[in-house]
NUDO-588193 format. One record per residue (C-alpha): residue in one letter; x, y, z. Coordinates in steps of 0.001 Angstrom, whole numbers. Layout:
N
@titi=A	u=X	v=Y	w=Z $
...
***
This chain:
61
@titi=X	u=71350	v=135936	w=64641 $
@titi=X	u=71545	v=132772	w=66715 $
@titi=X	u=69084	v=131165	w=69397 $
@titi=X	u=69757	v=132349	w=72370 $
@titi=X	u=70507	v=129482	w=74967 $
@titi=X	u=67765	v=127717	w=77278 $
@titi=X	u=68320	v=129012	w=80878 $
@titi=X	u=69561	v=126214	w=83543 $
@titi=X	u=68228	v=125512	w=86702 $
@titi=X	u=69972	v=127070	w=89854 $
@titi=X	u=70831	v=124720	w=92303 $
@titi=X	u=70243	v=125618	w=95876 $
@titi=X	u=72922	v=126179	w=97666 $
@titi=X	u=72746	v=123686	w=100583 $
@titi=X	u=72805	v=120762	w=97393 $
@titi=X	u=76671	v=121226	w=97920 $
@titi=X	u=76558	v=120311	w=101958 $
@titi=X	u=74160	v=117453	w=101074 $
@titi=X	u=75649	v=116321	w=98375 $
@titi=X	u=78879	v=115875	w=100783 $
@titi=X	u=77101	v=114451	w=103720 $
@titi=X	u=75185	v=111704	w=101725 $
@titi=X	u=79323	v=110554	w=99986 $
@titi=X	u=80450	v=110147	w=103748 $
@titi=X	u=77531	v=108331	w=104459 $
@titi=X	u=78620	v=105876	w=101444 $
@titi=X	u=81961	v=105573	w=103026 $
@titi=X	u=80886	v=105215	w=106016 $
@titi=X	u=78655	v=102092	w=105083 $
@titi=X	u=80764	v=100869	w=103273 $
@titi=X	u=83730	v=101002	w=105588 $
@titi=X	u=81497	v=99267	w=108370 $
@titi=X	u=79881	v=96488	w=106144 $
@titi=X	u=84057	v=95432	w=104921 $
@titi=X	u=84420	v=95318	w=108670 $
@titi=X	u=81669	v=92990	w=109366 $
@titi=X	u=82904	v=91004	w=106467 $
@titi=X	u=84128	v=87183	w=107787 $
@titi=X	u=86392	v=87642	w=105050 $
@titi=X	u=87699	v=91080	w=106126 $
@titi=X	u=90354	v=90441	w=109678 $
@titi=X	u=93235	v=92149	w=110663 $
@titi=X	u=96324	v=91098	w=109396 $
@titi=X	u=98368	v=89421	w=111597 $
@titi=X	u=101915	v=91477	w=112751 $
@titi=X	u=104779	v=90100	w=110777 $
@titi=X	u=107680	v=88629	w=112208 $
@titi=X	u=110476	v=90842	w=110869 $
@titi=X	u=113310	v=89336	w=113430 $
@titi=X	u=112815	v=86061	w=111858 $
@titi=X	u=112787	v=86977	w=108422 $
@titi=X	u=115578	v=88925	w=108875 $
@titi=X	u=117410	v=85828	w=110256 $
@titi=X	u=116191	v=83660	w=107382 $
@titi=X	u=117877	v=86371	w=104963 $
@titi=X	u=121112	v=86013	w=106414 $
@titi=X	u=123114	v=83227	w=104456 $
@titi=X	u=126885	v=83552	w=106184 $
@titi=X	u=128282	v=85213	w=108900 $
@titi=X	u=131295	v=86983	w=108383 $
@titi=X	u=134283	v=86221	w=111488 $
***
C-alpha cells in the first residue's frame, strides 16, 4: 500500500480578490509610467485625403 499524499495548504479565500487587485495595480503603473514616457506621444492623425490622391495614377474621362 502506497504513501498517502502530504496535505496542501488552503488558501484563503480573499487571496483570489487580492491577487486581482495587486495585477490591475501592475497595469495600471505600467500604463501611467508608458504615458509619462518622452518617448511615448500620440500619434499624429493621418492624412487619408492626401494619400488617397497620391494613389490615384490616371483619371478616367
Amino acid at each position: 500500500m502506497g504513501k498517502r499524499p502530504t496535505p496542501k495548504k488552503r488558501r484563503a479565500k480573499s487571496d483570489g480578490n487580492r491577487h486581482q487587485a495587486m495585477y490591475e495595480r501592475k497595469q495600471l503603473k505600467k500604463l501611467h509610467n508608458k504615458l509619462n514616457s518622452p518617448f511615448c506621444r500620440i500619434a499624429p492623425p493621418k492624412d487619408k485625403a492626401g494619400k488617397a490622391l497620391k494613389g490615384i495614377t490616371r483619371i478616367k474621362a
